[in-house]
C-alpha positions in Angstrom: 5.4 42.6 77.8 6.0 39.6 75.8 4.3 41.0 72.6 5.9 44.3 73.2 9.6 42.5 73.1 8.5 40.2 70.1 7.3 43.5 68.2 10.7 45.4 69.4 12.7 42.1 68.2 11.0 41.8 64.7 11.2 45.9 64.2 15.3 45.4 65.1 15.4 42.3 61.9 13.3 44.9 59.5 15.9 47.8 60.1 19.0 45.5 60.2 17.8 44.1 57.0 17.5 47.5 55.2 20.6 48.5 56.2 22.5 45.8 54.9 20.2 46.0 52.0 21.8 49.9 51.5 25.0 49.2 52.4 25.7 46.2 50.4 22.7 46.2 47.7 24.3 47.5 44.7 27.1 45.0 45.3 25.1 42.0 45.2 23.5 43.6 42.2 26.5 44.0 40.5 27.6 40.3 41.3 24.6 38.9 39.4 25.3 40.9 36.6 26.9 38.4 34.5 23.6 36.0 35.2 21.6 39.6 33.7 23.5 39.9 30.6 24.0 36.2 30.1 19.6 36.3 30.1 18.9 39.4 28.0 21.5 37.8 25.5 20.0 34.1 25.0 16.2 36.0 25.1 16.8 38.0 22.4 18.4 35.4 20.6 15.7 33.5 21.1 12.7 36.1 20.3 14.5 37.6 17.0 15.6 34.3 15.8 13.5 32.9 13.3 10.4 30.7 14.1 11.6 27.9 11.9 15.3 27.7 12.9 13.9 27.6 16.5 11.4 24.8 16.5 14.2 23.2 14.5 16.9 23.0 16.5 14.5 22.2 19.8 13.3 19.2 17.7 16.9 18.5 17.0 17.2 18.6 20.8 15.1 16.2 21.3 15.5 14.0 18.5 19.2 13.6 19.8 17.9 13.0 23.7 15.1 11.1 23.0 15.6 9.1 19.4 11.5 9.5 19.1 10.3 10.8 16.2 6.6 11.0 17.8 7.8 12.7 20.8 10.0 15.4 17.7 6.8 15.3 16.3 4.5 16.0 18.9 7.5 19.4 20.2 7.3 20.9 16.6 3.4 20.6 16.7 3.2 22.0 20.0 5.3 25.0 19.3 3.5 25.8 16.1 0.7 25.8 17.9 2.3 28.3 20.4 3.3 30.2 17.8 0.2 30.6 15.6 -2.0 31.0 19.0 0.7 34.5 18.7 2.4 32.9 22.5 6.0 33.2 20.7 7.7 35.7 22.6 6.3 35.0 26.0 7.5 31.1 25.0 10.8 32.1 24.3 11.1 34.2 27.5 10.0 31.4 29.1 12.0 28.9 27.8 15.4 31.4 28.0 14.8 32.0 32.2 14.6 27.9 32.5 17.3 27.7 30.1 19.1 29.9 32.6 17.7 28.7 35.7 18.6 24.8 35.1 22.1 25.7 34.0 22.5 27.3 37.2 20.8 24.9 39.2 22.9 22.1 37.6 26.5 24.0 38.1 25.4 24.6 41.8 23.6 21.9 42.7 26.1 18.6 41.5 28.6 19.9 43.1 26.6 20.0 46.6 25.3 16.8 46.1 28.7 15.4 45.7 29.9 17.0 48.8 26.9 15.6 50.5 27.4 12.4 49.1 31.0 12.5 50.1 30.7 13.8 53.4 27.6 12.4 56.0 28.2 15.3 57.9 27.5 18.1 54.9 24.7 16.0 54.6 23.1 16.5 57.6 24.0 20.3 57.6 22.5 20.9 53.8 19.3 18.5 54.3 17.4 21.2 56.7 18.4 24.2 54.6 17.3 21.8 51.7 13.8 21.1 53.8 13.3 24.5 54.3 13.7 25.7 50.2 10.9 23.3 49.3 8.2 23.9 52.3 8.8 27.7 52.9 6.1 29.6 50.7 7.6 31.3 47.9 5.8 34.6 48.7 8.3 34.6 51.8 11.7 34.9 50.9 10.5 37.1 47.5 10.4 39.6 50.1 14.2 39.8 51.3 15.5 39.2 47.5 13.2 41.8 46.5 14.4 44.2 49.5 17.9 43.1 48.2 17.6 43.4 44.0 14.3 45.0 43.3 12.4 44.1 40.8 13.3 42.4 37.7 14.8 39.7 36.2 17.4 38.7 38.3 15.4 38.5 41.9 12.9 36.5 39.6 15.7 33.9 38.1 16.8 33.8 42.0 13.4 32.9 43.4 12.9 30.6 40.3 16.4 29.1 41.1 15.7 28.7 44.8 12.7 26.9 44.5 14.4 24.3 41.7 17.2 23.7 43.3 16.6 21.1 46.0 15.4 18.2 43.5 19.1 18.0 41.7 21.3 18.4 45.1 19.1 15.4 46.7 19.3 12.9 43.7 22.9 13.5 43.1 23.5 13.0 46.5 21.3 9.9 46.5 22.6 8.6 43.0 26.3 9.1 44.4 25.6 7.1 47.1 23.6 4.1 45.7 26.9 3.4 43.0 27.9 -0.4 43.6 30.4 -0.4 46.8 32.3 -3.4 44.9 32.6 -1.3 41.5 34.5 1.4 43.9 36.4 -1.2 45.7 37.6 -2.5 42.1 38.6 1.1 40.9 40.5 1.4 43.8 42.2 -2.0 43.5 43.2 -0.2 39.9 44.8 2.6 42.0 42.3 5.7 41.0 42.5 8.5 43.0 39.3 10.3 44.8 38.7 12.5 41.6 39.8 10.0 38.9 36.5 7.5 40.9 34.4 10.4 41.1 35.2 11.4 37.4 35.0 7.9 36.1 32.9 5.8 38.3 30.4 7.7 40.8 29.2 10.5 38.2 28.8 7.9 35.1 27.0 5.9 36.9 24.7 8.0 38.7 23.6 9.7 35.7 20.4 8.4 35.8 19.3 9.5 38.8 21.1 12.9 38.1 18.9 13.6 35.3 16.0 12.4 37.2 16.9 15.4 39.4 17.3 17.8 36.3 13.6 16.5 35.0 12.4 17.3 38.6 14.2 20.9 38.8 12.5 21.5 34.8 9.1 21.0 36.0 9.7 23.1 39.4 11.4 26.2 37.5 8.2 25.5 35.6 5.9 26.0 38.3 7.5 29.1 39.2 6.9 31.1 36.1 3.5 32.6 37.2 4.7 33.9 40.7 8.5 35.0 39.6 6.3 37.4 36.5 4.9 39.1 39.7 8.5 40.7 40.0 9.4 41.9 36.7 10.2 38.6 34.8 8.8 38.3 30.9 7.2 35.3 29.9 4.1 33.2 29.9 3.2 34.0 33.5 2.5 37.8 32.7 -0.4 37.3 30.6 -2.2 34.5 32.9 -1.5 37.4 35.7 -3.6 39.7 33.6 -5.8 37.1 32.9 -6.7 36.6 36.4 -6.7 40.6 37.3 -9.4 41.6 34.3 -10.7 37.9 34.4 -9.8 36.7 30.7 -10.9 32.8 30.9 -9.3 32.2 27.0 -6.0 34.2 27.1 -5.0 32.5 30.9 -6.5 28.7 29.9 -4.4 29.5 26.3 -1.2 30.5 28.0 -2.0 27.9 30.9 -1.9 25.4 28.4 1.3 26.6 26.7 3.1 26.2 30.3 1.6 22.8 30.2 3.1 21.7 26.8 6.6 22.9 27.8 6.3 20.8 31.0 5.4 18.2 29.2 7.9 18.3 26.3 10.8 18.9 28.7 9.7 15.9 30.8 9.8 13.6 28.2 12.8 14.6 26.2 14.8 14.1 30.0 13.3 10.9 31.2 13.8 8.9 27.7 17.6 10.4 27.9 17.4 9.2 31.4 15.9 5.8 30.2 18.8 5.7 27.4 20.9 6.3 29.4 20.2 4.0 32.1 19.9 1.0 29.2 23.5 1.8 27.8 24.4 1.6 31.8 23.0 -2.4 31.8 24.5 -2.9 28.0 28.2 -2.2 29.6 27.4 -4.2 33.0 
């Protein structure tokens, strides 16, 4: 009897879900399609751009964030190398949905963190939902978005999205709430308002840790790239999928790699601006 129920009560989710899926689907669609257009734009720019202007202003990227000129050196090597391997345009796919994916992150994940630094009792309401983003299987809720959007690139930027997401709300949230109690005391003996400390005080100096959250959502979004091609998304995860499928050891270990020297780029270029950061933090203190 109990199994019968339990069947009876999952077959009632499955048709309640589609249902809302028909009734409000092509709204939700239509919502995201900003996010869509916003995509297709900066991946085209980025594909019919020239190689050279490219790996140029990346390098000037980084030159800027990191003032290395090994670590410049090393990013222009490495996308030469992606480039003459002929990895370009999956790259640049690649590259444009992070692009995407840690902009959106960012714009919804400070604010959060804020209010969860701010409030003890957002905090404990966002911390589960938080818990269960990171430790639910990915597989698992590709099926509602999927049920919801299809396939293509917008489920694909929300699973990415999803999945990156927890790393930036937590460290804001925990770099909000490790600022100095007597530097807020001061500012407020200086009569600042709640926004003027946030916008002045709190944020400036929890950058650090802020960006140690946008390094940790990079690498995530990163790690997603493989399972979010499964629905439709371009990039440097469709090939190592075909790789598997017709068991291609050079094109998957290539492209595997390529993966790898994004990660590795991106993590470098935000922890030395973190580290730069945090040094022109101690100059002023």
């Amino acid at each position: 009897m109990k199994r019968a129920e339990l069947a009876e009560f999952r077959k009632n989710i499955d048709f309640a879900f589609r249902d809302f899926s028909r009734a409000y689907g092509e709204g939700i669609e239509a919502f995201f399609d900003p996010l869509l257009y916003f995509l297709v734009w900066l991946e085209k720019l980025m594909i019919n751009s020239p190689w050279p202007i490219i790996i140029g202003v990346i390098c000037g990227l980084a030159w800027i964030a990191s003032r290395s000129w090994k670590l410049v050196l090393g990013t222009a090597i490495s996308f030469f190398l992606i480039g003459y391997f002929g990895m370009w345009k999956d790259c640049m796919a690649t590259v444009a949905i992070i692009t995407v994916c840690v902009i959106v992150c960012m714009t919804v994940g400070i604010p959060v963190g804020v209010l969860m630094a701010r409030s003890d009792r957002v905090e404990k309401s966002v911390l589960p939902i938080l818990d269960m983003m990171q430790t639910i299987p990915s597989f698992v809720y590709l099926i509602p978005i999927i049920m919801l959007l299809g396939i293509g690139k917008v489920p694909g930027l929300l699973a990415v999205c999803i999945y990156a997401l927890p790393p930036i709300v937590r460290l804001t949230n925990l770099g909000i709430r490790e600022v100095d109690k007597e530097t807020l005391e001061a500012s407020e003996a200086f009569g600042a308002t709640t926004m003027q400390k946030l916008r002045t005080v709190q944020i400036p100096l929890s950058l650090p840790t802020i960006f140690a959250g946008v390094n940790q959502t990079i690498m995530m979004a990163l790690a997603m790239v493989v399972i979010a091609s499964m629905i439709g998304v371009k990039g440097l995860g469709i090939p190592i999928l075909q790789a598997i499928s017709n068991q291609y050891l050079a094109s998957g270990l290539m492209n595997g790699l390529a993966i790898v020297a994004l990660a590795i780029i991106f993590d470098r270029v935000t922890q030395q601006y973190g580290h730069r950061i945090q040094k022109h933090r101690g100059q002023k203190k």
